[in-house]
C-alpha positions as CSV (number, residue, x, y, z in Angstrom):
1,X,5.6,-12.8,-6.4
2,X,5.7,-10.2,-3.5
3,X,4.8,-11.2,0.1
4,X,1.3,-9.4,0.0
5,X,0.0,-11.3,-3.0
6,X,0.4,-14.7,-0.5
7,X,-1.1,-12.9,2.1
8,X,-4.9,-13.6,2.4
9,X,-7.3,-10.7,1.8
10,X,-8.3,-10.3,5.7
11,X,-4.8,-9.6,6.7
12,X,-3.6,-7.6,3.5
13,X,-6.2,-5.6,4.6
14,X,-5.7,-5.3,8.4
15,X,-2.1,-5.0,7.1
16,X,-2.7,-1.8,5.4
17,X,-4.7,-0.2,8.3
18,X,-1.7,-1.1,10.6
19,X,0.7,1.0,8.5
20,X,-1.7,3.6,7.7
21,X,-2.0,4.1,11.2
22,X,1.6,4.2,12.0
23,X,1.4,6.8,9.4
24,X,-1.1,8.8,10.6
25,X,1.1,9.1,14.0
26,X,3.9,10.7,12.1
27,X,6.1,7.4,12.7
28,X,6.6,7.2,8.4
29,X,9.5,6.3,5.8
30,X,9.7,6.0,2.4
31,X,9.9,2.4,2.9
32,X,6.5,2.5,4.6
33,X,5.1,4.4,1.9
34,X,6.7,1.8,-0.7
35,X,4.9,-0.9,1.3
36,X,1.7,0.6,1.4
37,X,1.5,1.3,-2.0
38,X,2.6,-2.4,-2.7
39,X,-0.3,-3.4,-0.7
40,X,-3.0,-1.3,-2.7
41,X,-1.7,-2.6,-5.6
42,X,-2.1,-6.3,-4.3
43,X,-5.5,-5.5,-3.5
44,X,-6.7,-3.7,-6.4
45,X,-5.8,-6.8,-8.2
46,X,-8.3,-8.7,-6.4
47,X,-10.9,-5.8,-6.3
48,X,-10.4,-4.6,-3.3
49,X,-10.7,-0.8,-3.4
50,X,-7.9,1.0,-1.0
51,X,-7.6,4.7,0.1
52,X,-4.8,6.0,-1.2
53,X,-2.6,8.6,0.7
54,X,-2.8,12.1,-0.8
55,X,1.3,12.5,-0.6
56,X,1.5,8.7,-1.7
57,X,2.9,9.8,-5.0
58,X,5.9,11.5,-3.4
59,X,7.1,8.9,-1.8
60,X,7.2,5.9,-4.1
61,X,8.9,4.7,-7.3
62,X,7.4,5.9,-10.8
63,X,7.0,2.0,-11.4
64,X,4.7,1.5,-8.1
65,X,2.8,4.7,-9.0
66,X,2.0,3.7,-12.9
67,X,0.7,-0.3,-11.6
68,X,-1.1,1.6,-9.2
69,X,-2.8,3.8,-11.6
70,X,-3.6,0.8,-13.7
């Protein structure tokens, strides 16, 4: 079990906006992108419906990307 799926919704999803804004100011890695993708798969488990990144897919592991897709 990942951190995320401890976290509650509320602050998985203030989570995500946090590092999608850290994104956004050019201050990225691929472990940010890793973590962001962990996170949208965390809340698409629960229904919650996250933006994805367009360049998401280049910068996480096959595995991430095919649970995401799920």
């Amino acid at each position: 079990m990942s951190l995320y799926e401890k976290l509650p919704s509320e602050f998985l999803i203030q989570f995500y906006y946090e590092v999608k804004k850290m994104i956004s100011r050019g201050l990225v890695s691929r472990n940010m992108y890793y973590e962001l993708g962990l996170i949208i798969a965390v809340a698409s488990r629960r229904g919650i419906l996250l933006e994805k990144p367009k360049d998401l897919e280049q910068h996480i592991a096959h595995e991430l990307l095919m649970e995401l897709n799920n």
